[in-house]
C-alpha positions in Angstrom: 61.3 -17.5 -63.7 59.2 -18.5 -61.0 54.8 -19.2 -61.4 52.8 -19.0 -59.0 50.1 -22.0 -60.7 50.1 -23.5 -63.6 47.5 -21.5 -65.1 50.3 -18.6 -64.7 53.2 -20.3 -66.2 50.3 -21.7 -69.2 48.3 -18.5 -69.7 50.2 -15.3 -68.0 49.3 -13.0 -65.5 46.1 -11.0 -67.4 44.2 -11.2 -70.9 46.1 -9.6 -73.6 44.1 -6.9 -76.4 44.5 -6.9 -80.3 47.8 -5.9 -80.3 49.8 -8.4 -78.2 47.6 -10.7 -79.6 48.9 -10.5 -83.2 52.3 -10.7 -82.2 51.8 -13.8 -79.7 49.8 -15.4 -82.9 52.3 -14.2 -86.1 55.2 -15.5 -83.7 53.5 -18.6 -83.6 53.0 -19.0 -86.7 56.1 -17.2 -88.8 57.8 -20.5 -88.4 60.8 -21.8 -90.4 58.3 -23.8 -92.4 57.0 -20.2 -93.2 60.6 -19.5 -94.4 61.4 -22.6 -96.0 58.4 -24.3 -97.6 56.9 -21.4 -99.0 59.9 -21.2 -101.3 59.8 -24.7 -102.0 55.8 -24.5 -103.3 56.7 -21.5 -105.5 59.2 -23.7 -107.3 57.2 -27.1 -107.3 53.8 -25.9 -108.3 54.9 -22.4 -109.7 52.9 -19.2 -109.2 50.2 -20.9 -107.3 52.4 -22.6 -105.0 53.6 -19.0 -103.5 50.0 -18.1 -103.3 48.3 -21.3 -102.2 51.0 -21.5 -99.3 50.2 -17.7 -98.8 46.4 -18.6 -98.6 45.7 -21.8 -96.7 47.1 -20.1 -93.4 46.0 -16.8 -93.9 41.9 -18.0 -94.1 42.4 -20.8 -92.1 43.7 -18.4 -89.1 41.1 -15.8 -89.9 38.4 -18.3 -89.7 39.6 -19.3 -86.3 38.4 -16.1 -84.8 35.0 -17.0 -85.6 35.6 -20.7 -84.6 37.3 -19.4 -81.0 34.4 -17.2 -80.2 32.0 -20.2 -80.0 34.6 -22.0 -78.0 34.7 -18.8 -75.5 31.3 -18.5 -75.3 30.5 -21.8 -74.6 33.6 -22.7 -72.2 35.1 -19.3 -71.2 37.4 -20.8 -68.0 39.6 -23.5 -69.7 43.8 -22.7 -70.7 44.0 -25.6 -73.1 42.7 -27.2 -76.4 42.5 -30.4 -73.8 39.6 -28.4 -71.3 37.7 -28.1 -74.1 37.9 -31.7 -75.1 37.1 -32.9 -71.3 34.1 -30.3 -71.3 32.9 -31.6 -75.1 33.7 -35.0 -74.8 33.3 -38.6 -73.1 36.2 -40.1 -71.0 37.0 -42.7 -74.8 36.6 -39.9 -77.8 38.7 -37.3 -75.3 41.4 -39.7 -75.0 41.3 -40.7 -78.7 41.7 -36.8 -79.4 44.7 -36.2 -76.8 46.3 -39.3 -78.3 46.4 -37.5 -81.8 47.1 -34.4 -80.2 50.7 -35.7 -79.0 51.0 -37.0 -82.5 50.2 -33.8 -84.2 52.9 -32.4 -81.0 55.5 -34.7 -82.1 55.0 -33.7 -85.9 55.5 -29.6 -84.7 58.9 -30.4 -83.4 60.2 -32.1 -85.7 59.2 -30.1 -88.2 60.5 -27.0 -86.6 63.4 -28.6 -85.6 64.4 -29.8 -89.3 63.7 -26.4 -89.9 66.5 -25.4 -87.6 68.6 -28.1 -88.5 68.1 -27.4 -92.4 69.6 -23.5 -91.1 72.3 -24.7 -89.3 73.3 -26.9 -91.9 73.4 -24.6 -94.7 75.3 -21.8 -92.3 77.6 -23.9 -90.8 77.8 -27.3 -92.1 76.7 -29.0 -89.2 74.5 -32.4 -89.6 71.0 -31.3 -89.3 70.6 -34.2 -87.0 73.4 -32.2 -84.5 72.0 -28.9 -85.2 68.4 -30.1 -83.9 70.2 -31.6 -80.6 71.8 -28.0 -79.8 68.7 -26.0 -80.8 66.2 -28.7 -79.0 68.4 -28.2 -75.7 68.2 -24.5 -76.1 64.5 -24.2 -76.2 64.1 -26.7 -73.4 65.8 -24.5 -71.4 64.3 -21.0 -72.5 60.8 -22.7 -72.3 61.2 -24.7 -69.3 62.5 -21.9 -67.2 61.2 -19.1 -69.0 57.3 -19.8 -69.5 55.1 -17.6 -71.6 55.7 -14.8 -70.4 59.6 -15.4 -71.4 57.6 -16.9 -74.9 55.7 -13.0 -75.1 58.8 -11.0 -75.2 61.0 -13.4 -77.3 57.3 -12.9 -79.5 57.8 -9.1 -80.1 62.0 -9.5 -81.3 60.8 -12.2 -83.5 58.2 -10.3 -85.3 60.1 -6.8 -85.8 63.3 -9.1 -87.0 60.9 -10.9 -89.4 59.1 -8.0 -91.1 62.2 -6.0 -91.4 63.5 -9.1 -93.4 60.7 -9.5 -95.3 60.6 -5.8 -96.1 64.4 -4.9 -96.2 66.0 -8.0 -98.5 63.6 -8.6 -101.3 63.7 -4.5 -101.9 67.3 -4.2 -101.5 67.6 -7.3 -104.0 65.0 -5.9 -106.8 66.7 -2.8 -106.3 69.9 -4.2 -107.3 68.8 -6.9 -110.2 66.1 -5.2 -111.6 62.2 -6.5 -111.4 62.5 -6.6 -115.1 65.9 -8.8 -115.2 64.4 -11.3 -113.1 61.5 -11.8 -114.7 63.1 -11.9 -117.9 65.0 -14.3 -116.3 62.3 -16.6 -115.0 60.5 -16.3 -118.3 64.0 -18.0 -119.6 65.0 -20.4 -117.2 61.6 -21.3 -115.7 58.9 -20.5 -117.7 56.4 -22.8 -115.9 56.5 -20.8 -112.3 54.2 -18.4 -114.2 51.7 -20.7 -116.2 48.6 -19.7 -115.3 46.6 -22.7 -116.2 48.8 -24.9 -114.3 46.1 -27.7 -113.1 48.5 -28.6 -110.4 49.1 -25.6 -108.7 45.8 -24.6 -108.6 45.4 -28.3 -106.7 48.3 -27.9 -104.4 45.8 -24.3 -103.4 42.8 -26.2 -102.6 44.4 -29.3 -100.8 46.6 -26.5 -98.9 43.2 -25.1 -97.8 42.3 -28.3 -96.3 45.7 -28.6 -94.2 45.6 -25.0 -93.1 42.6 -25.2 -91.7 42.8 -28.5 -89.7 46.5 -27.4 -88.6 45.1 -24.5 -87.4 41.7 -25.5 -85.5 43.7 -28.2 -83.8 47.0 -25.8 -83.0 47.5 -26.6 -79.0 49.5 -23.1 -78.8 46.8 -21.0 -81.1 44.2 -22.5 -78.9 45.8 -21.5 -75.4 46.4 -17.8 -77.1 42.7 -18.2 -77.9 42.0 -18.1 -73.9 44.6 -15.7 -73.4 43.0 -13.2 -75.1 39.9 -10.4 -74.2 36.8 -11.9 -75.4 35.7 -9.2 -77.8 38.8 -8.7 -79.2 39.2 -12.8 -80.4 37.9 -12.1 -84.0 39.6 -8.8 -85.0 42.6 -10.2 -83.8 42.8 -13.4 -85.8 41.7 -11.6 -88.6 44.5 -8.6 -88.7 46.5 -12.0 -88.1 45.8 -14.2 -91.0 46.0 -10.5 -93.4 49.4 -9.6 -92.3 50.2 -13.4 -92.0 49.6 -13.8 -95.8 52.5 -11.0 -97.2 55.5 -13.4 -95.0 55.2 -16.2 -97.4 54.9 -14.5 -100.5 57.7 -12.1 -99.5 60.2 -15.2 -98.7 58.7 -16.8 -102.1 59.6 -13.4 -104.0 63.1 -14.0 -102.4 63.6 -17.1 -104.3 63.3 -15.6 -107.9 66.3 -13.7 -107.4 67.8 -16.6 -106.6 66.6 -19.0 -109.6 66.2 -16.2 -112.2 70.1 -16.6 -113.4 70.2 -20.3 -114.0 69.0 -24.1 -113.0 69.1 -25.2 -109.6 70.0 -28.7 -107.5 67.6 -29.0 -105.1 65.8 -26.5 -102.6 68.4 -26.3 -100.0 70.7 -25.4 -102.8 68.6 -22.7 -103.5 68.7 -21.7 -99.4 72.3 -22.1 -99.6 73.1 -19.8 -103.0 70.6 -17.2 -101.4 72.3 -17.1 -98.3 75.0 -16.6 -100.7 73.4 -13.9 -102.7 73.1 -11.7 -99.5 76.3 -9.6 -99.5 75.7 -7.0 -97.0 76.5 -8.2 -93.6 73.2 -6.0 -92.0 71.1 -8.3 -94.2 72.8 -11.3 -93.8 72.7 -10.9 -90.0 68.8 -9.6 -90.1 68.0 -12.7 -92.3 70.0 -15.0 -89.6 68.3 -14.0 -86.9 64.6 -13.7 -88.4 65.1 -17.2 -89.5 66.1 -18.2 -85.9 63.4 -16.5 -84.5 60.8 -17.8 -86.4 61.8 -21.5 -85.9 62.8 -21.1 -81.8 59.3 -19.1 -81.3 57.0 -22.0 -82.9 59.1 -24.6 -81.3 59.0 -23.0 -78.2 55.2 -22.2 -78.2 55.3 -25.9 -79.6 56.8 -27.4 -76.7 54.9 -25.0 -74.0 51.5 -26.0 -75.1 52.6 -29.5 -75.4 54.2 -29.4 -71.5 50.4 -27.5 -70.6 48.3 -30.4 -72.0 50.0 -32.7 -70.3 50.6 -31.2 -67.2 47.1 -30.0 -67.3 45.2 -32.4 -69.4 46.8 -35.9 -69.4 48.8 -36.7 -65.5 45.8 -34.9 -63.9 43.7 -37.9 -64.9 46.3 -40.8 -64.4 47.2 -39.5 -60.9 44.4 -37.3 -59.6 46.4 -36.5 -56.0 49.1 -34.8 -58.1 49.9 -31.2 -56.8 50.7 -28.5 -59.9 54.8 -29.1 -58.9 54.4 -33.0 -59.8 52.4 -31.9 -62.8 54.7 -29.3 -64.4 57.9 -32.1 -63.6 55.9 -34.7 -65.5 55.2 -32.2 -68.4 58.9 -31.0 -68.4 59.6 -35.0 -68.7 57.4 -36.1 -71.1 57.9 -33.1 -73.6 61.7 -33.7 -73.4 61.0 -37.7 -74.0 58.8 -36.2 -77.3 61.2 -33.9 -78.7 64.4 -36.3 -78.5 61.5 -39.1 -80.2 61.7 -36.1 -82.6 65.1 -36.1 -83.0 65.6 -39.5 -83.3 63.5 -39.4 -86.5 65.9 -37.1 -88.6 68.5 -40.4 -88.1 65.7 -42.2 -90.2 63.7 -39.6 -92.3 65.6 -36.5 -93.7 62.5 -35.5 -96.0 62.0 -31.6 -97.2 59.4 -29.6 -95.3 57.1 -29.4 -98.0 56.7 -33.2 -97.9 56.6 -33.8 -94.2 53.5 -30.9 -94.2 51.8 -33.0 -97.1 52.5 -36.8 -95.0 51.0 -35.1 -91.9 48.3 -32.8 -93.7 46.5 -35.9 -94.1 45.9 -36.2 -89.9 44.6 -32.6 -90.5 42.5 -32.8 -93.1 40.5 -35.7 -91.1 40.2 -33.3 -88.2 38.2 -30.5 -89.6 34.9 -31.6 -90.1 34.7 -33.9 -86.4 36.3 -31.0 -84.7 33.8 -28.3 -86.3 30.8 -30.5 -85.2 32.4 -30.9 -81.9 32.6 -27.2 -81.5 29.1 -26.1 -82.1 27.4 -29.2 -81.0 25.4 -28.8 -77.8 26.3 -30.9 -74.7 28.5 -33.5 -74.9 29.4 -35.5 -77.9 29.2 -39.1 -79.3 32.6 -41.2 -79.2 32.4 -42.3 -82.7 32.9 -38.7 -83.7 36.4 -38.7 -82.4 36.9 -42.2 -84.2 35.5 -40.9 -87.9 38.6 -38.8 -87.3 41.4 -42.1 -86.4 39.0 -43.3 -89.2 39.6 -41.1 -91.9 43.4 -40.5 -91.4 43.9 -44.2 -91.1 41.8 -44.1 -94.9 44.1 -41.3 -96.1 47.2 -43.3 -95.0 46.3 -46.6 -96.7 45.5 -44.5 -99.8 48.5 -42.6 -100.0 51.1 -45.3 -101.4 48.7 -45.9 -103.9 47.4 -42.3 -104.9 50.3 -39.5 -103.3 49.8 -37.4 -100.7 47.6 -34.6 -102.4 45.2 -36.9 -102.9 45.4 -38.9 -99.9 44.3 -35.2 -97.8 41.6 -35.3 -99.8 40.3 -39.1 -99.0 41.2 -38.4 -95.7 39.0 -35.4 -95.2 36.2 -36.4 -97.5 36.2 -40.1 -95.2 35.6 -38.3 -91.9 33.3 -36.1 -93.1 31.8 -38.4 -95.0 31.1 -40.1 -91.5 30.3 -37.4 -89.5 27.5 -36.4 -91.6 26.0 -40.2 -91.7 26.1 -39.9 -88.3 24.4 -36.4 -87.4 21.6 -37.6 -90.4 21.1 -40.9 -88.3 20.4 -39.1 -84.9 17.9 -36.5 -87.0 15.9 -38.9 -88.6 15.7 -40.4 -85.5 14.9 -37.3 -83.5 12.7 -36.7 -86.4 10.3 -40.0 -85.9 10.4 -40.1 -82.6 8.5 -36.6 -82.8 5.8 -37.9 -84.5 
């Protein structure tokens, strides 16, 4: 498909309204993390984990309406999350914030494409290393050549695919088992998924908060939907967003007790495997293959797009100034191809589950919150050291973990950069305070 500029291939032809908006955003973020973690927190941190995973993305996204109208209103014109850094920030703290930003990029594809890996394995037996090669191709191909407006209509197939799963299998499998069999099964096999004074759940819900929330604010792809979007319509639409947002995880977690309410289990992609295996209607089976496919090539896809648009737009512009918008879309395609087989190349070294790899890089989110929020609705251009309370507190939360886990280590993370952030806007008051008088 051929653009015209590169704020066509980044951003489309027109705005979009409430209802393309929702879609573009719910296929960005009904990923195969989604699918596959949510599960995974239900059984780890019982009845909490299912909600907690429910919650930290459904406030977090609803609170980014708010967030993204004092973005538009303040710096209406950009396509990126990286035009609102160059506007915001100094030449130093805007390249310590893009350098994360590839880091956060890399962690999105690789995450997404273990995800796809994870479903190729357990469908076909293929190494997940393999199945992320074929599937990282694909989308290279689809996004490269295909753009966002390729990413738009792949967005509305995903989303009717994914509620019709989330709606269609858990009935037809409550239908068939009874509600009251499985949870007189649960009660018998795992009696500690409905504790409801389990202290550890309730702390997987408030560090998830954290991680939502930073994942969110510094999504490159949520942010170029934010500028995509009508301006009066940016809040209503990332609040009917994060409320139908919140019934996909706890609809894939309700899957799960069908599958666990017989018996013991392995490991969680036994679980994925024996409720692949539970599915015995070929419409179902086929509906949950391709919902799952969906989800994981959409995110990945509106991944690797936004990655290719903050570089194309954001990073080559300022190493080689004379470049015309051909050179920068070649060095985008190049550089987001280098990134996504770095991304593959870790699943040779590091096969952890999703659930872990969101906790190791929730830390580098949690730091981000409070700078970027201070960033946002500071006025004129901001100090370089508030960038570096960020590199500060993730490199605090990273020493910490080996010695404290990775709950904790979000939490020493965020609570460092803040911690900062606020020692610095209390200097510059008291200072602005005495020099009043």
């Amino acid at each position: 498909m051929l653009y015209q500029s590169f704020r066509e291939y980044a951003q489309g032809a027109a705005k979009i309204g409430i209802g393309l908006g929702v879609i573009s955003i719910l296929a960005r973020w009904v990923t195969g993390i989604t699918i596959f973690a949510s599960p995974e927190a239900l059984v780890k941190y019982g009845i909490f984990g299912g909600i907690g995973y429910a919650l930290m993305g459904a406030i977090a996204l609803m609170a980014f309406g708010w967030l993204g109208k004092r973005v538009r209103k303040e710096f209406g014109d950009g396509l990126t999350i990286g035009d609102f850094f160059q506007f915001k920030l100094h030449r130093v703290g805007y390249w310590m914030m893009i350098a994360i930003l590839l880091i956060t990029s890399i962690e999105g594809l690789f995450t997404q494409g273990m995800a796809a890996g994870v479903l190729v394995n357990i469908l076909f037996g293929i190494p997940i290393s393999i199945g992320m090669l074929c599937f990282f191709l694909f989308c290279v191909v689809y996004v490269g050549f295909g753009g966002i407006v390729l990413i738009q209509r792949l967005a509305f197939v995903q989303v009717i695919c994914m509620f019709a799963a989330a709606i269609l299998i858990p009935l037809y499998f409550f239908i068939a088992k009874g509600v009251e069999n499985v949870y007189q099964g649960i009660r018998l096999y795992h009696p500690y998924l409905l504790v409801l004074n389990n202290h550890e759940g309730l702390f997987f819900m408030c560090t998830g908060l954290f991680i939502g929330f930073g994942q969110v604010f510094v999504d490159q792809a949520t942010w170029q939907r934010l500028y995509m979007l009508e301006g009066k319509k940016i809040v209503p639409t990332f609040l009917l967003s994060g409320l139908i947002w919140a019934t996909v995880p706890l609809a894939f977690s309700s899957l799960i007790m069908v599958v666990i309410f017989t018996g013991s289990f392995n490991n969680i992609y036994s679980l994925l495997f024996d409720l692949i295996r539970k599915i015995d209607t070929i419409f179902l089976l086929v509906l949950f293959v391709l919902c799952s496919f969906g989800a994981v090539t959409s995110a990945f896809g509106a991944g690797l797009h936004s990655m290719i648009s903050l570089i194309a737009g954001n990073v080559y512009p300022l190493l080689k100034p004379d470049a015309n918008e051909r050179q920068k879309m070649r060095m985008g395609y190049m550089l987001a191809i280098a990134i996504g087989v770095l991304s593959i190349v870790l699943t040779f070294f590091f096969t952890p589950t999703l659930l872990e790899l969101l906790f190791f890089f929730g830390i580098i989110y949690a730091a981000l919150i409070v700078p970027l929020l201070f960033i946002v609705f500071s006025k004129g251009k901001v100090d370089n050291f508030i960038p570096l309370c960020a590199l500060i507190g993730l490199v605090a939360g990273y020493t910490s973990r080996y010695k404290l886990g990775n709950l904790d280590a979000v939490w020493v993370s965020m609570m460092v950069s803040s911690l900062l952030v606020i020692v610095h806007w209390g200097s510059k008051f008291i200072k602005k305070q005495l020099g009043n008088h």
